[in-house]
N, C-alpha and C positions, 0 to 999 in steps of 0.2 A: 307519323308518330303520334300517339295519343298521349295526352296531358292526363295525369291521374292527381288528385289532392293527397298529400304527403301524409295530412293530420290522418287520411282514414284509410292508410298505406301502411303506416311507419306507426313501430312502437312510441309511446310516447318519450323516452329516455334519446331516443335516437334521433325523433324531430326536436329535442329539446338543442341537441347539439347541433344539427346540419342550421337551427336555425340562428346560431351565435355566430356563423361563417359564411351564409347569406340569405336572411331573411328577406320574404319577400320576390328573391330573385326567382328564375327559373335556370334548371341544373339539367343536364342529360347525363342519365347512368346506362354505362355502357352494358352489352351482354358481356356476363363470363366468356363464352366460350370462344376461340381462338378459330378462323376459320385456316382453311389448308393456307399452303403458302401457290403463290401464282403458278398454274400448269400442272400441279400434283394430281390434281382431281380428274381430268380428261385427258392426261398425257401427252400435253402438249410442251410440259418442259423436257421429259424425257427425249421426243421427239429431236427438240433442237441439240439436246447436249451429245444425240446420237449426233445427229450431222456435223455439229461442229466438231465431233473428235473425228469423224471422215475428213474435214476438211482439214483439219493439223496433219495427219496421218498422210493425206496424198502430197501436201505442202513437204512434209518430213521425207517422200518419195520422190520428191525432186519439182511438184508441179507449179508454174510461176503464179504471182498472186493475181495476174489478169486473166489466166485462163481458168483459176477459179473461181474469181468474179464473175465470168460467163456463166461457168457450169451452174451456179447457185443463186444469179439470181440478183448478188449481192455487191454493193459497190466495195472499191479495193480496200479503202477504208475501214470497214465491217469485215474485211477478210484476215487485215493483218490485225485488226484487235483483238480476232476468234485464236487466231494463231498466237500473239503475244500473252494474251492469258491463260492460254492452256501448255504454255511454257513455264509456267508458274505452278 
């Protein structure tokens, strides 16, 4: 992150103000822009929400929740939470 001087940045009307809220200090101004949200970009959240409606979907087909822990990887724990929220 680079430090830039605000006096030879900023209008003078707008350093008049940031500096009656803290002169002196140092301030970090974020970017605008908004980045994706996690997994959107490389399709990794698509991936899991594919799987986990496979894993409600065979659970809904009758399969116990240990032998989709097996098949996935996943402890039982992680299977009946995929399951309970996608009852929702």
């Amino acid at each position: 992150m680079k430090y830039r001087n605000a006096g030879a940045l900023l209008p003078p009307d707008l350093l008049k103000q940031l500096q009656k809220h803290c002169e002196g200090c140092v301030i970090y101004v974020p970017k605008r822009s908004k980045s994706a949200a996690w997994g959107k970009v490389n399709g990794t959240r698509r991936h899991y929400d594919e799987r986990n409606r496979e894993i409600y979907k065979k659970h809904k087909d009758g399969t116990p929740v240990k032998e989709l822990s097996r098949a996935y990887y996943l402890s039982e724990d992680s299977i009946r939470k995929i399951i309970r929220k996608r009852k929702k």
